[in-house]
ROROZA-882347 format. One record per residue (C-alpha): residue number from 1; residue in one letter; y, x, z. Coordinates in steps of 0.02 Angstrom, whole numbers, padded with zeros to 5 digits. Each point is the difference from the previous one (the first is absolute). Layout:
(NUM, A, (Y, X, Z)),
...
***
This chain:
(1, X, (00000, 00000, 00000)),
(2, X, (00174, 00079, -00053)),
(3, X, (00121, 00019, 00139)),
(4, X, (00149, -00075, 00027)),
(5, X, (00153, 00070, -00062)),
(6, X, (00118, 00046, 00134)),
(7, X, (00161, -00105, 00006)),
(8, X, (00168, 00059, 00064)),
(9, X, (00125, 00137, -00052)),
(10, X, (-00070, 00164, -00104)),
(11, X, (-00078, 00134, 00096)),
(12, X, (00149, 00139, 00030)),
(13, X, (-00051, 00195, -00076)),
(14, X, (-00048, 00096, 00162)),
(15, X, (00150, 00107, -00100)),
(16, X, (00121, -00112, 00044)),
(17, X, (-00055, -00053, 00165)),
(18, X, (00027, 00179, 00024)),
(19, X, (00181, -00002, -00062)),
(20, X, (00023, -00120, 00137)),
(21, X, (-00051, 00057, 00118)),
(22, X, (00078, 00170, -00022)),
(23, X, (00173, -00109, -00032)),
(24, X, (-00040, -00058, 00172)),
(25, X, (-00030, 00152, 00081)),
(26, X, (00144, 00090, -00069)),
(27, X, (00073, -00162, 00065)),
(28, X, (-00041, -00004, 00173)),
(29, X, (-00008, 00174, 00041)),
(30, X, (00218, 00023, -00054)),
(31, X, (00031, -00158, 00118)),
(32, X, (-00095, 00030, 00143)),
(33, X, (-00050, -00180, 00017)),
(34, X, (-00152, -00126, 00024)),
(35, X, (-00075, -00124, -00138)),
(36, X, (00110, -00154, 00103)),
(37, X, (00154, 00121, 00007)),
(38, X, (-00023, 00043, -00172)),
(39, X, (-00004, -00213, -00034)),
(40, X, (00154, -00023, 00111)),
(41, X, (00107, 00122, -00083)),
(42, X, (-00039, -00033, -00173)),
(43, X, (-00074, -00198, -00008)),
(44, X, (00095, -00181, 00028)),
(45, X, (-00105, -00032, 00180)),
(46, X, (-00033, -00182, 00045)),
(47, X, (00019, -00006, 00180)),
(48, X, (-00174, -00011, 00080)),
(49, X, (-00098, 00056, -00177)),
(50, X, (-00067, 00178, -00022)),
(51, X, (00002, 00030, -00181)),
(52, X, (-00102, 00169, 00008)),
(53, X, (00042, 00038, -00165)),
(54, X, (-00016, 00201, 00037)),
(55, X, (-00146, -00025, 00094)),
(56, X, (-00096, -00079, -00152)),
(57, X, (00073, 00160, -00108)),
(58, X, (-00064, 00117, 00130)),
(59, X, (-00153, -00083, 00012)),
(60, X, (-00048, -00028, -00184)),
(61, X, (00118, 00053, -00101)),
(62, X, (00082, -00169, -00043)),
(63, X, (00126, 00053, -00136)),
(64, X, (00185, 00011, 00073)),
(65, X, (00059, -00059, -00178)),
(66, X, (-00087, -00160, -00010)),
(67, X, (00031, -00087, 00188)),
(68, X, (00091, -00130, -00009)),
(69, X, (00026, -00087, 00172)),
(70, X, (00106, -00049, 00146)),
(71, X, (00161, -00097, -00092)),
(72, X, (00008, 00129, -00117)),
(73, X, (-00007, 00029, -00171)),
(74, X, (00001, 00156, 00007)),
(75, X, (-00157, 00136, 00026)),
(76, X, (-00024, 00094, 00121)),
(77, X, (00054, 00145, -00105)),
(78, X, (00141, -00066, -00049)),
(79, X, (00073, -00038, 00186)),
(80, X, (-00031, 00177, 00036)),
(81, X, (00112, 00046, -00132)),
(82, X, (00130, -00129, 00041)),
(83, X, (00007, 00041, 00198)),
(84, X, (-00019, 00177, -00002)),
(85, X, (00082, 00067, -00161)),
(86, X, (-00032, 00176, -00024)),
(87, X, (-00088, 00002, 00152)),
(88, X, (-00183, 00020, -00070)),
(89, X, (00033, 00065, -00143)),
(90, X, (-00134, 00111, -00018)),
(91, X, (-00117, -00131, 00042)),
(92, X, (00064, -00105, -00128)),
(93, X, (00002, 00117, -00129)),
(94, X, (-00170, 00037, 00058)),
(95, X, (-00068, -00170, -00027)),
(96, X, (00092, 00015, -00188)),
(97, X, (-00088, 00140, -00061)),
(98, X, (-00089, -00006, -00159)),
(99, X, (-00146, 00111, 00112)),
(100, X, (-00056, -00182, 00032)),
(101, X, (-00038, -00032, -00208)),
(102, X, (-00071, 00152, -00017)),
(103, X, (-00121, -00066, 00157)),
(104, X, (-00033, -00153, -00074)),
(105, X, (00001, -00013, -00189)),
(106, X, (-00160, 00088, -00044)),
(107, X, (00007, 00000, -00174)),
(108, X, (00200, 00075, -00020)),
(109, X, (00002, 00088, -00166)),
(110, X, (00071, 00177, -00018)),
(111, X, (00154, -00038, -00052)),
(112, X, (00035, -00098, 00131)),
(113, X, (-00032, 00127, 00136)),
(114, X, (00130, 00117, -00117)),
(115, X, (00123, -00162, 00015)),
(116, X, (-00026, 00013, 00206)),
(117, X, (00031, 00181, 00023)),
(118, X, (00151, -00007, -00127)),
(119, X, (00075, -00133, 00105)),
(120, X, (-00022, 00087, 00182)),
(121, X, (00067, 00157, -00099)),
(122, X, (00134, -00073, -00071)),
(123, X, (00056, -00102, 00168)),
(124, X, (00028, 00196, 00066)),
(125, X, (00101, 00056, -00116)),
(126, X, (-00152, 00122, -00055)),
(127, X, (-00046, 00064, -00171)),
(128, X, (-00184, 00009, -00065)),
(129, X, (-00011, 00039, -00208)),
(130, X, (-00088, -00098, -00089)),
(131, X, (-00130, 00122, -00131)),
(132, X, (00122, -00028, -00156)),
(133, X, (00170, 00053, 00090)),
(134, X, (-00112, 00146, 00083)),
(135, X, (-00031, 00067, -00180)),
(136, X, (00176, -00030, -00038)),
(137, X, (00069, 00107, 00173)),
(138, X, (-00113, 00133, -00016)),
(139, X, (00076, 00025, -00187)),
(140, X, (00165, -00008, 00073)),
(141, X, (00012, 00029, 00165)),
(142, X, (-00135, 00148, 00005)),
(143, X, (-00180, -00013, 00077)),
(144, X, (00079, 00074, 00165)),
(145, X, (00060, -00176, 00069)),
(146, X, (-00097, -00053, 00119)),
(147, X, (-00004, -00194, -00051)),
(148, X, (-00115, 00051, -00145)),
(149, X, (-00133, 00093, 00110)),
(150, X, (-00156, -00030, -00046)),
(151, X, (-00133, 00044, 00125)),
(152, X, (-00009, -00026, 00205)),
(153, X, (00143, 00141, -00008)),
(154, X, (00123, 00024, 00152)),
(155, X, (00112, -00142, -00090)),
(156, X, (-00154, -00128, 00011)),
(157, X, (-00057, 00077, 00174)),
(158, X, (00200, -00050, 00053)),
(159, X, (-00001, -00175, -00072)),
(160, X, (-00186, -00023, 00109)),
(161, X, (00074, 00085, 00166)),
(162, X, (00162, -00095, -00017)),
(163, X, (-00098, -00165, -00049)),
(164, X, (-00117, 00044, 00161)),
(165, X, (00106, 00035, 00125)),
(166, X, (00123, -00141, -00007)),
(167, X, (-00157, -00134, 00005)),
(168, X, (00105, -00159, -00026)),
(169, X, (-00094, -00121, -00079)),
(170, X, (00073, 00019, -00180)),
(171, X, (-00043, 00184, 00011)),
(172, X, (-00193, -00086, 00015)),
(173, X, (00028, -00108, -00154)),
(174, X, (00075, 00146, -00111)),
(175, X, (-00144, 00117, 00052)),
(176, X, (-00132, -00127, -00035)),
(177, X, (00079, -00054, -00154)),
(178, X, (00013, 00190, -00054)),
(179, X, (-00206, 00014, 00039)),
(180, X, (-00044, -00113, -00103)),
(181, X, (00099, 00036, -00137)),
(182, X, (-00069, 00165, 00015)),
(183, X, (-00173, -00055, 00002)),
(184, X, (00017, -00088, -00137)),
(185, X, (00048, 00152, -00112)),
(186, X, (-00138, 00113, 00069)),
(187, X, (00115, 00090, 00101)),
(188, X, (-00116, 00044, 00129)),
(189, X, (00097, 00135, 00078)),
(190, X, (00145, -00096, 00019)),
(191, X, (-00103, -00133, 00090)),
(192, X, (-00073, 00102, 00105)),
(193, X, (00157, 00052, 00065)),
(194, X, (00087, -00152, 00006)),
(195, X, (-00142, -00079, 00096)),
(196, X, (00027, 00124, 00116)),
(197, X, (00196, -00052, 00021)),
(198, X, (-00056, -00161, -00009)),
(199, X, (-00116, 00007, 00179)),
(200, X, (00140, 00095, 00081)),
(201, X, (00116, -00124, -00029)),
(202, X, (-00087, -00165, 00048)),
(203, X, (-00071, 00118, 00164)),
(204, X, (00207, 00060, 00039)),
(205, X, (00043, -00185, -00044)),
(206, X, (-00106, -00066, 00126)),
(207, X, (00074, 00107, 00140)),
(208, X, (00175, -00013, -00032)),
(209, X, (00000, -00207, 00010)),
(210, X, (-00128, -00004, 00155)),
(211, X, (-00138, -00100, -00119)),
(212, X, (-00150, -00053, 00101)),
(213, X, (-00160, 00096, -00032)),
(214, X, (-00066, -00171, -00066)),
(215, X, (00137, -00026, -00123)),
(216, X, (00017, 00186, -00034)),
(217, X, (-00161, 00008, -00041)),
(218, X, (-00030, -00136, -00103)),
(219, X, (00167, 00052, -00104)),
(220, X, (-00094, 00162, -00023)),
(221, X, (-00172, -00061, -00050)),
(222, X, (00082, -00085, -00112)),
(223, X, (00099, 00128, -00092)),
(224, X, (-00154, 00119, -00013)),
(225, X, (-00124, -00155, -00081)),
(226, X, (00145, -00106, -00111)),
(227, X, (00097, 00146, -00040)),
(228, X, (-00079, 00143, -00001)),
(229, X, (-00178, -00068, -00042)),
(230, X, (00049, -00154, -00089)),
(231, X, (-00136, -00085, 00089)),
(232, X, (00032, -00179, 00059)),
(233, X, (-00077, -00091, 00157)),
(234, X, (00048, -00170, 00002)),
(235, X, (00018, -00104, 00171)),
(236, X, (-00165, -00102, 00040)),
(237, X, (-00014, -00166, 00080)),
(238, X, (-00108, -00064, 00114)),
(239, X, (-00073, -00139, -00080)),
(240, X, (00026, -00107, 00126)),
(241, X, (00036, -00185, -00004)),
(242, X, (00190, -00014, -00063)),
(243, X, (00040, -00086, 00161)),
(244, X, (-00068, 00128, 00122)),
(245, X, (00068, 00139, -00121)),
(246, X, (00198, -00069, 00008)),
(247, X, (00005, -00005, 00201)),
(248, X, (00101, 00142, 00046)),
(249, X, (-00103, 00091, 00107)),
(250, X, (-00163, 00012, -00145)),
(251, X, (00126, 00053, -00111)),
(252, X, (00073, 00124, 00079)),
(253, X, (-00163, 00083, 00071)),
(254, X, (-00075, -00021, -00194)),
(255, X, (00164, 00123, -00063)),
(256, X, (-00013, 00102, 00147)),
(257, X, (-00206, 00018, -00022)),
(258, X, (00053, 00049, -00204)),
(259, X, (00114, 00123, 00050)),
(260, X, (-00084, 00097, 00116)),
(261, X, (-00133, -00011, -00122)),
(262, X, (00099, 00052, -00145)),
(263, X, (00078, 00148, 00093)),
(264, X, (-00142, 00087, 00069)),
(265, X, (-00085, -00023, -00171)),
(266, X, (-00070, 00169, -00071)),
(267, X, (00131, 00074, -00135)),
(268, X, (-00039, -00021, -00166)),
(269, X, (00021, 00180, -00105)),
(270, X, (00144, 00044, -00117)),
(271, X, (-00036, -00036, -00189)),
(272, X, (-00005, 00134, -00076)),
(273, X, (00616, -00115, -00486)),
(274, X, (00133, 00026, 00079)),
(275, X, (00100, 00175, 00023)),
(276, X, (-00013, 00002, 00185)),
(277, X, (00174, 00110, 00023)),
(278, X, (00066, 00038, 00155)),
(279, X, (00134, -00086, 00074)),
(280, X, (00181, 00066, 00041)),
(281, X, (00180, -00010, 00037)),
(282, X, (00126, -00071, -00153)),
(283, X, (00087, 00137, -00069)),
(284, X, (00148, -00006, -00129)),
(285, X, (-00115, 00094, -00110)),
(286, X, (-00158, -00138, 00026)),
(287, X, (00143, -00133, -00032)),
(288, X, (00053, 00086, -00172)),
(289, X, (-00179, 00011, -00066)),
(290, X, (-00022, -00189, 00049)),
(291, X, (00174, -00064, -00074)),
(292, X, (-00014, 00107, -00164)),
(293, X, (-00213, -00056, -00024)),
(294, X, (00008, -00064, -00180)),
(295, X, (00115, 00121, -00065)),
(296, X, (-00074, 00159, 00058)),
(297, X, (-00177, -00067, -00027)),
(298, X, (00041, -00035, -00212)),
(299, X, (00092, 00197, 00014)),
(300, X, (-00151, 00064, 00095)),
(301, X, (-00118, -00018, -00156)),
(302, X, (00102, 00119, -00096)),
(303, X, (00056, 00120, 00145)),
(304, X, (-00206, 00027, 00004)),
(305, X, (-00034, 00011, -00178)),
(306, X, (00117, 00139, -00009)),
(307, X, (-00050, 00090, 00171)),
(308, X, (-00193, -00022, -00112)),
(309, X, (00098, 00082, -00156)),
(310, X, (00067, 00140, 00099)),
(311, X, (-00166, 00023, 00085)),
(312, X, (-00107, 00013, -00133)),
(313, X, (00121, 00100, -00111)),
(314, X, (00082, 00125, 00102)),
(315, X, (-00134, 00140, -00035)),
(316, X, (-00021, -00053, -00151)),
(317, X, (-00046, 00177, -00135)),
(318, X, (00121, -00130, -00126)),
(319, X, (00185, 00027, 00022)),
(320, X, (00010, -00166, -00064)),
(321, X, (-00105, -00077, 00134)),
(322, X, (00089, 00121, 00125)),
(323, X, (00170, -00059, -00061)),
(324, X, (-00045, -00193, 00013)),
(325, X, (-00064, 00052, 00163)),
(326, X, (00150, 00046, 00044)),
(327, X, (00100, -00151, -00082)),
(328, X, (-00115, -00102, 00118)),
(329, X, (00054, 00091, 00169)),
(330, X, (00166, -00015, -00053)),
(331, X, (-00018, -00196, -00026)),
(332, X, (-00086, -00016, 00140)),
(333, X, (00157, 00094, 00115)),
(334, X, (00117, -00113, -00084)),
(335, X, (-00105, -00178, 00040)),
(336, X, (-00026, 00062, 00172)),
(337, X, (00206, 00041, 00024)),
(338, X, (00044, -00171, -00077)),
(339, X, (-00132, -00059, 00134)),
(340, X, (00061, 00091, 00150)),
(341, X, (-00047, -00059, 00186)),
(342, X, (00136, -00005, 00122)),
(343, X, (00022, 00131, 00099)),
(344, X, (-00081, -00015, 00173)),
(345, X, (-00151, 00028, 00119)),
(346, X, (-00169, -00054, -00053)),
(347, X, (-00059, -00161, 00099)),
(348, X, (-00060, 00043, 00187)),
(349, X, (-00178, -00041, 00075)),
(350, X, (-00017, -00143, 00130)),
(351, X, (00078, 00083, 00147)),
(352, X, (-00125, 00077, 00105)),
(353, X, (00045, 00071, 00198)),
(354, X, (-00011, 00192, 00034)),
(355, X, (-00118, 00006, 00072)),
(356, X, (-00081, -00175, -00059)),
(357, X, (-00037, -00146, 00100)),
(358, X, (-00155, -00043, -00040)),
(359, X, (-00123, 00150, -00109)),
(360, X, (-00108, -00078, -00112)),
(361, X, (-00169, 00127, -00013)),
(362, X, (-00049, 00056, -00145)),
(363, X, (00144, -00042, -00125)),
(364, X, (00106, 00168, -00069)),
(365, X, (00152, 00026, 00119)),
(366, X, (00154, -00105, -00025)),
(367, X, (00165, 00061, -00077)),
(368, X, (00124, -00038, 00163)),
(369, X, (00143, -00064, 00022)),
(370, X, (00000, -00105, -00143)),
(371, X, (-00007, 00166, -00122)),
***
C-alpha cells in the first residue's frame, strides 16, 4: 500500500535551516539576550501571549524571513532590520549571502558560480581578469603584474591568506565559488589550495561569532560534502503519521535526530573552463585595460603578427627577411606607443599582515603587505 503523502509546508534544505540558525546565533550572541527578550525587543507582544518566535528558530530553524505573526506584517527579519538598523549588520548580511545558493542549488552551472564570485568581487571594489583581458594585459602591461599570475604564486597564496583570515561569511562564498570553478577546469592545484583556505575560513569563522559546536559543525560538514564534494544528503522524515509528525516536539527531535546524523556522517572524498586568476586591488592600470577592451583587443592581432614577423625573421641569412624583420619591430614599437599604459604601480596583492594572521600550510609564501 503506497503511503500517504505528507501535507503541510515543503521540507526546509538542512542548508538553510543552517543559515538560520547561524543568523540567530550571530543574533543572540551581539545582544546578550534570551529567546523572550529577543521577542520583546523586536515583536508586537500581546499582553499575556508568548509568541516564541526565536525559540522555534533556535529550535528548528524556522526561517526568520517567512514568520509572519503577532499584528505584524512584517517578518521577523524584517523587524530586526527596522528596530535595530545597523545594529546586526553582519548578521543580516550574513543571512543574504549567496553562500546559501551555492548550499542549496545542486545543479548551479559554471557560469553561474563565475556570476557569484564576480559579484562578491565586485561589491569590494576588487579586480579579478577575466582569461581574454589577461591575454590582453600581459601584451600590454607585461607578464610581471601580478593580476595575470598564473599558478598558486605568492599573488594567489595573498588572495587565499587574505580571503582566510578575515572569515566573514562572503569570504566563504567567494572561496567556494572559486573551488568549484576551479574544479571544473581541472585545476587541481588550485583546488587543492583553495580547499585549504576554504577550511580555515569556515574553522576562524566559527570562532570569531561564538557558533555553537552543533551549528559550527553542521556549517562545516556541509561545506566539505556540498561544496567541496558536491555530494548531497537530503533531510529524511520519519514517516510518521502527518499528525504525530506536525506536533512540535516530533518535529523538532526528527531535525535534531537528522542533524546529528548528518554531521557525524563519514566524509565523502574529493573528486578528483574558467581562467582561475587571482584576485587583487583596482589599479589605474587594471582600469585602463578594462575601459580600452575592444580597442586594444582588434590592435592586439596585429601588434602579435608583427612581434611573429620580427621573431621569425630577425636571424634571417636574407637581408630581405632581416630587413622586414626589422620593419616589424619597428611597427610593433609604434602600436605599442600609440597604446601606452598610464604610468603607475602594477595592481597590489590582497593585503596580507607581517607577519600573517592566519598561515595556511603548504601554499608558497605570500607577497605582504599587499605587494
Amino acid at each position: 500500500m503506497a503511503s500517504k503523502r505528507r501535507r503541510g509546508r515543503p521540507k526546509l534544505d538542512i542548508a538553510l535551516r543552517t543559515r538560520n540558525w547561524v543568523w540567530y546565533w550571530m543574533l543572540k550572541t551581539k545582544s546578550g539576550l534570551s529567546d523572550d527578550e529577543l521577542d520583546h525587543t523586536f515583536l508586537k507582544i500581546v499582553e499575556g501571549v508568548r509568541p516564541r518566535l526565536f525559540f522555534r528558530i533556535r529550535a528548528v530553524g524556522s526561517s526568520p524571513d517567512e514568520m509572519l505573526r503577532c499584528g505584524s506584517r512584517k517578518t521577523v527579519y524584517q523587524l530586526v532590520d527596522r528596530k535595530a538598523p545597523g545594529r546586526y549588520r553582519h548578521a543580516q548580511e550574513c543571512f543574504r549571502s549567496p553562500l546559501w545558493r551555492i548550499l542549496t542549488e545542486r545543479d548551479l552551472a559554471i557560469g553561474e558560480f563565475t556570476k557569484i564570485a564576480a559579484g562578491l568581487i565586485e561589491k569590494r571594489g576588487w579586480y579579478r581578469a577575466t582569461k581574454e583581458l589577461a591575454q590582453l594585459g600581459r601584451t600590454f602591461l607585461g607578464h610581471h603584474e601580478p593580476a595575470f599570475e598564473t599558478n598558486v604564486g605568492p599573488t594567489y597564496s595573498a588572495m587565499l591568506h587574505h580571503l582566510a583570515a578575515s572569515a566573514d561569511i562572503d569570504s566563504i562564498a567567494l572561496l567556494s565559488a572559486l573551488f568549484r570553478e576551479a574544479h571544473a577546469a581541472f585545476d587541481l592545484e588550485k583546488a587543492n589550495a583553495i580547499q585549504i583556505a576554504l577550511k580555515a575560513a569556515t574553522a576562524v569563522f566559527r570562532q570569531k561569532n561564538e557558533i555553537p559546536e552543533d551549528v559550527g559543525a553542521l556549517l562545516q560538514r556541509l561545506i566539505y560534502d556540498r561544496v567541496l564534494g558536491n555530494f548531497w544528503i537530503e533531510e529524511e522524515t520519519s514517516g510518521q503519521a502527518s499528525a504525530a509528525a506536525q506536533k512540535p516536539t516530533t518535529r523538532i527531535k526528527e531535525i535534531r535526530s537528522f542533524t546529528r546524523r548528518y554531521t557525524s556522517g563519514q566524509l565523502e572524498p574529493l573528486d578528483s573552463k574558467p581562467a582561475c586568476l587571482p584576485v587583487v586591488e583596482r589599479s589605474d592600470r587594471l582600469d585602463w585595460l578594462e575601459d580600452n577592451r575592444g580597442a586594444l583587443t582588434a590592435t592586439a592581432s596585429d601588434l602579435n603578427s608583427m612581434i611573429s614577423v620580427h621573431w621569425q625573421l630577425e636571424d634571417s641569412p636574407s637581408k630581405a627577411s632581416r630587413e622586414k624583420a626589422s620593419r616589424a619591430q619597428l611597427f610593433a614599437k609604434k602600436i605599442r606607443k600609440r597604446c601606452q599604459p598610464p604610468k603607475g604601480d602594477d595592481s597590489r596583492c590582497l593585503p596580507v599582515s607581517d607577519p600573517p594572521i592566519l598561515i595556511l600550510e603548504s601554499l608558497p609564501t605570500p607577497r605582504l603587505g599587499g605587494r
